[in-house]
Structure formats: structure tokens, C-alpha cells
N, CA and C atoms as a LAMMPS dump frame, in Angstrom:
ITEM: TIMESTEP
0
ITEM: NUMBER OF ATOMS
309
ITEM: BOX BOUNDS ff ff ff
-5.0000000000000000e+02 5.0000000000000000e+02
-5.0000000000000000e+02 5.0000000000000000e+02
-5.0000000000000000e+02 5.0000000000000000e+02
ITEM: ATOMS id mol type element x y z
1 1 1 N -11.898 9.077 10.537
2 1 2 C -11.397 7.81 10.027
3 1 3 C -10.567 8.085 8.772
4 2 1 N -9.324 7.804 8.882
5 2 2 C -8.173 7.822 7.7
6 2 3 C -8.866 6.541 6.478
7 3 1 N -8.493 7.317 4.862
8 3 2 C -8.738 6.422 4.572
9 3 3 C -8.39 5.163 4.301
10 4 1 N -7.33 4.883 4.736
11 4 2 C -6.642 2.905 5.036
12 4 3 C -8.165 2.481 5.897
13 5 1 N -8.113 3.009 6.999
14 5 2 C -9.291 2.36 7.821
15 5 3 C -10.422 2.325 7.104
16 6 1 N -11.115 3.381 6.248
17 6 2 C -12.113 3.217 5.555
18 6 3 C -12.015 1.919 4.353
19 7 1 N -10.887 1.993 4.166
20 7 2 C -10.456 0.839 2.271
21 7 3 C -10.646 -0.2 2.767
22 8 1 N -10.056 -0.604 4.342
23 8 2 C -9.591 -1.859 4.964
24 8 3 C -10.137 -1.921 5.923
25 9 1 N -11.565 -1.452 6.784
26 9 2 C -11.794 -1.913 7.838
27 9 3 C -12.418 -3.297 7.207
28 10 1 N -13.029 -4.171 6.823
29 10 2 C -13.001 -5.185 7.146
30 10 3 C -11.658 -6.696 6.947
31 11 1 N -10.353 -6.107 6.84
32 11 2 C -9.315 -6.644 6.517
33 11 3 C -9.595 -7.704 7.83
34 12 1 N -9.346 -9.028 7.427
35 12 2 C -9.624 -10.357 8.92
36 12 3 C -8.263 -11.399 8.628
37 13 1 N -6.981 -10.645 9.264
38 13 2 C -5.841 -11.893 9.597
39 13 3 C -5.652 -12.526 10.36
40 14 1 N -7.379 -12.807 11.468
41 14 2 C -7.236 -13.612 12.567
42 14 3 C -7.133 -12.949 13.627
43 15 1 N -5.997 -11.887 14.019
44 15 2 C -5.445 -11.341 15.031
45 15 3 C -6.281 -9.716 15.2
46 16 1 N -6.62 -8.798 15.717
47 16 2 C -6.46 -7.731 15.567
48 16 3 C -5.856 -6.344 15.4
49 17 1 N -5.091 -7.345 16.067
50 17 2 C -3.327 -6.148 16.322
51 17 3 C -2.911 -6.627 14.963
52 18 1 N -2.867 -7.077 14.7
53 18 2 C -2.309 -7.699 13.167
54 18 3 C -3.337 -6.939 11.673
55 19 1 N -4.718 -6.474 11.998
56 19 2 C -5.271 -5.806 11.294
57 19 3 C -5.089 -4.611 11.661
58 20 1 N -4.59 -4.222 12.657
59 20 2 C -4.475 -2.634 13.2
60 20 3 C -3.108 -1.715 12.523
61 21 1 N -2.341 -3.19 12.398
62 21 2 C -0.747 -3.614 12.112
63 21 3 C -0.963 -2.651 10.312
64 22 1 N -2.074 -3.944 9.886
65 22 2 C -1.783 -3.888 8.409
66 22 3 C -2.156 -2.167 7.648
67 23 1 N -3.426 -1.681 8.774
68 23 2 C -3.524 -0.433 7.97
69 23 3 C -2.863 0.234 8.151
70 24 1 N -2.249 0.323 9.149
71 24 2 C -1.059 1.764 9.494
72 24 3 C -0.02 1.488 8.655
73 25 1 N 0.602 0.006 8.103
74 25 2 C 1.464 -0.25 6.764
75 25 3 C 0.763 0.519 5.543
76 26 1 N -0.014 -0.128 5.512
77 26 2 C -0.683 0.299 4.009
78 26 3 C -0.646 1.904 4.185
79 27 1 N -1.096 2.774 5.364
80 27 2 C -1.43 4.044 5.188
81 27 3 C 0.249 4.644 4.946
82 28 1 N 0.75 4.409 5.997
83 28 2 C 2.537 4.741 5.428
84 28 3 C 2.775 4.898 4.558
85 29 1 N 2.835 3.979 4.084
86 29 2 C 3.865 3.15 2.722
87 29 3 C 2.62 4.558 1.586
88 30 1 N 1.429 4.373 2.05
89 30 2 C 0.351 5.05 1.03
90 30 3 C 1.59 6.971 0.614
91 31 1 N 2.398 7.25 1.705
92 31 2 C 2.226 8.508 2.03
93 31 3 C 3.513 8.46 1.105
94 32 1 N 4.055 7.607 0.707
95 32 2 C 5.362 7.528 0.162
96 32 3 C 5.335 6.756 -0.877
97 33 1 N 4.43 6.873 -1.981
98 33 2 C 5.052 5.607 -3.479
99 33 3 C 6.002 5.917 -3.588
100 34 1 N 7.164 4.406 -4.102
101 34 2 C 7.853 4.096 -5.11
102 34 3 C 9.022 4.212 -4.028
103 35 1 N 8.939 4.455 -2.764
104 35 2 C 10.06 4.455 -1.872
105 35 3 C 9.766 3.091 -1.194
106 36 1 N 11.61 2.413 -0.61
107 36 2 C 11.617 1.199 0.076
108 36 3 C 11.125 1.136 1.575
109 37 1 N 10.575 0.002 2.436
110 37 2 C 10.23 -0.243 3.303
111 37 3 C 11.062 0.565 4.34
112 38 1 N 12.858 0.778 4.247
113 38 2 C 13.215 1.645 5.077
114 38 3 C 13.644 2.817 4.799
115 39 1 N 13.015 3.364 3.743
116 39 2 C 13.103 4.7 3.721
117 39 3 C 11.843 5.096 4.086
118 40 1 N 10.81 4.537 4.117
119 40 2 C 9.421 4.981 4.359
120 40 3 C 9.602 5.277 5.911
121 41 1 N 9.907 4.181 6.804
122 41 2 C 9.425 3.785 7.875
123 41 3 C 11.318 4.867 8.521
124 42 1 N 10.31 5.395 9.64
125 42 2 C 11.455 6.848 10.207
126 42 3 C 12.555 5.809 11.154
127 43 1 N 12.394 4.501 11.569
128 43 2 C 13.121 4.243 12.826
129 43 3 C 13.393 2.759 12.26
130 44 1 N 14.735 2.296 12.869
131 44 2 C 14.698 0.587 12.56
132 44 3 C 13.761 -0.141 13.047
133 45 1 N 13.171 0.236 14.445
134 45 2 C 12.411 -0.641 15.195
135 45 3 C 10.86 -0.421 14.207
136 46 1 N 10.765 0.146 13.707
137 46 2 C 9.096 0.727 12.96
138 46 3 C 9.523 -0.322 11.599
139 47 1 N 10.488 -0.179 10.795
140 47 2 C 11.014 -0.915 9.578
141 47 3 C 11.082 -2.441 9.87
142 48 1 N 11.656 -2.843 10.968
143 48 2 C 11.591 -4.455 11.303
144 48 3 C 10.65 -4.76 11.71
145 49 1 N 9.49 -4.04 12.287
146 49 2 C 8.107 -4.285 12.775
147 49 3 C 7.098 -4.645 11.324
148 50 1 N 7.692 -3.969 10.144
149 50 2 C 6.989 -3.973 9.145
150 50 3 C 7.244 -5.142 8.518
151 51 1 N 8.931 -5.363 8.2
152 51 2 C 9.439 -6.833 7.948
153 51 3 C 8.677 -7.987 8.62
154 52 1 N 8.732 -7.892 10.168
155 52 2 C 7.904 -9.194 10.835
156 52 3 C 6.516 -8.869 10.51
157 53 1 N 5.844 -8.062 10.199
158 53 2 C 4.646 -8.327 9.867
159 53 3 C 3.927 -9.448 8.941
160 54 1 N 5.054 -8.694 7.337
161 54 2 C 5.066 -9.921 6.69
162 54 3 C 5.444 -10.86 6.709
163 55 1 N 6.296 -11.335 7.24
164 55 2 C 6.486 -12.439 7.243
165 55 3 C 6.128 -13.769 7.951
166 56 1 N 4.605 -12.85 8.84
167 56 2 C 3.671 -13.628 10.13
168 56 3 C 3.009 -14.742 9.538
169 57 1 N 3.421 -15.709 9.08
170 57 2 C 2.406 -16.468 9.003
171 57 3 C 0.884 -16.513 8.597
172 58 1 N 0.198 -15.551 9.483
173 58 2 C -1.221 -15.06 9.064
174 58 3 C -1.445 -14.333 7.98
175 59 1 N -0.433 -13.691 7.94
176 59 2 C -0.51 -12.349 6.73
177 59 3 C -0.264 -13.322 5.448
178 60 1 N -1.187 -12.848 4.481
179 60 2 C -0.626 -13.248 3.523
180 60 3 C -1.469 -12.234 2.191
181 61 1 N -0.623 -12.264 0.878
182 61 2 C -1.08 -11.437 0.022
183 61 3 C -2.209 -11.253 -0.483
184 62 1 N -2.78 -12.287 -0.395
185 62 2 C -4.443 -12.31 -0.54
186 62 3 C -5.523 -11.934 0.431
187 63 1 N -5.096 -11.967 1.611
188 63 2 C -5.491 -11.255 3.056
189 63 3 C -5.497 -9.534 2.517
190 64 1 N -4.297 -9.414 2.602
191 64 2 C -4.394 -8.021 2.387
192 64 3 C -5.335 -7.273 1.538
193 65 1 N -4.988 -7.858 0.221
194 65 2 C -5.266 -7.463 -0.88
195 65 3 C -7.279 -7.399 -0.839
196 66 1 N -8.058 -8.76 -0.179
197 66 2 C -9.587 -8.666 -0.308
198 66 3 C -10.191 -7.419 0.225
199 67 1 N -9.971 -7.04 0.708
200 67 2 C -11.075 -5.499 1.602
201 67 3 C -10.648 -4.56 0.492
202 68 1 N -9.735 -4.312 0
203 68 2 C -9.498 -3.46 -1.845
204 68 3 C -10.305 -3.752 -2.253
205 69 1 N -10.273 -4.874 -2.807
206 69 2 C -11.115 -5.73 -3.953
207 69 3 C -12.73 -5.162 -3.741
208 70 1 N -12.89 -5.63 -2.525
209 70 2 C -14.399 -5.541 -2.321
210 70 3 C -14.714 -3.943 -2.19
211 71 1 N -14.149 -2.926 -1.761
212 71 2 C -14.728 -1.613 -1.719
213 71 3 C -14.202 -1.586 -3.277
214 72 1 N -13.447 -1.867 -3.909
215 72 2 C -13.259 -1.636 -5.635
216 72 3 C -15.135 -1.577 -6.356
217 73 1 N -15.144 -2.871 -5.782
218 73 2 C -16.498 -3.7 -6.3
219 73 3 C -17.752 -2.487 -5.873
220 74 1 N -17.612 -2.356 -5.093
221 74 2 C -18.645 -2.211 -4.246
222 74 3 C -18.467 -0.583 -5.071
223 75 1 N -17.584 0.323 -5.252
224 75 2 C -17.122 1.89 -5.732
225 75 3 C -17.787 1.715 -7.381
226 76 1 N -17.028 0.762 -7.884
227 76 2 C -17.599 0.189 -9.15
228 76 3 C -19.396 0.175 -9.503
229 77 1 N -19.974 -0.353 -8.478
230 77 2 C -21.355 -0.999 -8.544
231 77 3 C -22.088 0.848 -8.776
232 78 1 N -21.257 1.498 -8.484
233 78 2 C -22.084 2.744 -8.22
234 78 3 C -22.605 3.532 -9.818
235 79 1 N -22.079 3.03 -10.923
236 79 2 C -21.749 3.317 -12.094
237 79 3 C -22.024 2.797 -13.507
238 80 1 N -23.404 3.112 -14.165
239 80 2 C -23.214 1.908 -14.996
240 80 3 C -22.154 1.702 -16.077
241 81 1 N -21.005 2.526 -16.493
242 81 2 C -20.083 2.338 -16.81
243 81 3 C -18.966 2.751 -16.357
244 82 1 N -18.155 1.522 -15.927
245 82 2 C -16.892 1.597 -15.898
246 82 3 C -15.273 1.337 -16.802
247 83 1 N -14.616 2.617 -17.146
248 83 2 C -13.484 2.431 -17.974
249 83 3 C -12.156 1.532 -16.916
250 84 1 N -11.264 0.402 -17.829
251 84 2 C -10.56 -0.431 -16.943
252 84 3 C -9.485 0.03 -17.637
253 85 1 N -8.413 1.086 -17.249
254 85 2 C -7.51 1.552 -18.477
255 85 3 C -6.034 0.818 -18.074
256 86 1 N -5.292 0.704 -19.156
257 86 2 C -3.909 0.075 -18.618
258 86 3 C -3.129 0.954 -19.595
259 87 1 N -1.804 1.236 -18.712
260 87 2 C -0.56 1.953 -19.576
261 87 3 C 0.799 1.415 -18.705
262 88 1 N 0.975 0.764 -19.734
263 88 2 C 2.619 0.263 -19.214
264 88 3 C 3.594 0.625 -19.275
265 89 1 N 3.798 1.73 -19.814
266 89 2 C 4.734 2.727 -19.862
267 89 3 C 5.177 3.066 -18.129
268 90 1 N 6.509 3.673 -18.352
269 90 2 C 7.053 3.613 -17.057
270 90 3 C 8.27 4.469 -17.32
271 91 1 N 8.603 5.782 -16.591
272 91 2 C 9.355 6.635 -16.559
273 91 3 C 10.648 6.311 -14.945
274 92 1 N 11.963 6.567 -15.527
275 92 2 C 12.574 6.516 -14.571
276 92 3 C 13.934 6.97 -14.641
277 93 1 N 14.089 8.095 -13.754
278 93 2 C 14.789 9.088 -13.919
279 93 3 C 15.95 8.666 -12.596
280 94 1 N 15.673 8.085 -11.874
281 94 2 C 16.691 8.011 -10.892
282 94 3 C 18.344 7.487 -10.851
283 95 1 N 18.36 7.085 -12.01
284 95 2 C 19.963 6.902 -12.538
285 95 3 C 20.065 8.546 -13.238
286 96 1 N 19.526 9.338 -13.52
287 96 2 C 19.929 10.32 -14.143
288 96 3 C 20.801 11.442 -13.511
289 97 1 N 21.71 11.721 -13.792
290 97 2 C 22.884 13.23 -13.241
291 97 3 C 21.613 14.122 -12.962
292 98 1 N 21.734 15.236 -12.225
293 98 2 C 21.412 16.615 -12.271
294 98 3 C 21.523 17.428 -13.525
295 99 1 N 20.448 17.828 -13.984
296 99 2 C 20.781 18.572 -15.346
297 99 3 C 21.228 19.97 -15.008
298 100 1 N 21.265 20.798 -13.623
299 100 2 C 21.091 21.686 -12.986
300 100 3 C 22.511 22.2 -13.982
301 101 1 N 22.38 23.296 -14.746
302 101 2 C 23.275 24.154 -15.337
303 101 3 C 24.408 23.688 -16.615
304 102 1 N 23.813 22.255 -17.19
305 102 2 C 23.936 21.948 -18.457
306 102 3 C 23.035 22.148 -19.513
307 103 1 N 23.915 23.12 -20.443
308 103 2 C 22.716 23.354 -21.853
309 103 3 C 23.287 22.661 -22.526
């Protein structure tokens, strides 16, 4: 069992193919931060499959998001202390030239 299926087996958008849908998104997209929906996804037909996903009606951001939440909770409970750290800092290099052979 990959872990999308472990984070998200109890993910419930009604449909099943539609929960089967959502982890293989989430596991994708998992294999690639900070890249877009069609650079992730290898084929148009895989990229517009991902587009209509969201935009199903059933799906919605709070759907997704509860089966996180609850293995969060549940990972959490294991611990009597937990640190909640935040850093907003944010690096971004992708407007930058090649430095390749400038001193």
C-alpha cells in the first residue's frame, strides 16, 4: 500500500472511482512539488482527467483535505508533545540566468 492510500484511505466523495481518482492525484502531484498540473501529469488525456476531477461537483476542498486532517490527529495523538513550526520565508530562483561560468 502506497502511502496516498495509507494518508487517504478513508477519503468519501460519494463515488469510488472518484476516491481511487483522488489518491493517484494526490500521489502524482506528491512525486513532483512546486510543478503545474501539466507538467506533472505525462499525457493531455491524464492532465484533463485531473482538471475534470476537480471540477466534479463531488470533489471539493474539504473532501480532500479530511482523511489528512484525521491521520494528522491521529500521528499527533501518539506524542505528548507536539512542536507546530511556521516559516514563511520562501526562496525562488526560477527567474534566475544560469550562473554556469560567471565570476
Amino acid at each position: 500500500m502506497s502511502w496516498a492510500e495509507l494518508e487517504f484511505q478513508t477519503i468519501d466523495l460519494g463515488d469510488v472511482r472518484l476516491n481511487r481518482r483522488a489518491i493517484n492525484i494526490v500521489e502524482t502531484l506528491g512525486l513532483a512539488p512546486g510543478r503545474t498540473i501539466p507538467q506533472t501529469f505525462q499525457s493531455s488525456g491524464d492532465t484533463k482527467a485531473c482538471y475534470n476531477f476537480f471540477s466534479n461537483g463531488l470533489v471539493s476542498e474539504k473532501k480532500i483535505i479530511a482523511p489528512h486532517i484525521k491521520q494528522t490527529i491521529a500521528r499527533m495523538k501518539e506524542y505528548s508533545v507536539v512542536l507546530l513550526l511556521s516559516d514563511t520565508s520562501e526562496l525562488d530562483y526560477n527567474s534566475k540566468d544560469a550562473m554556469k561560468g560567471k565570476e
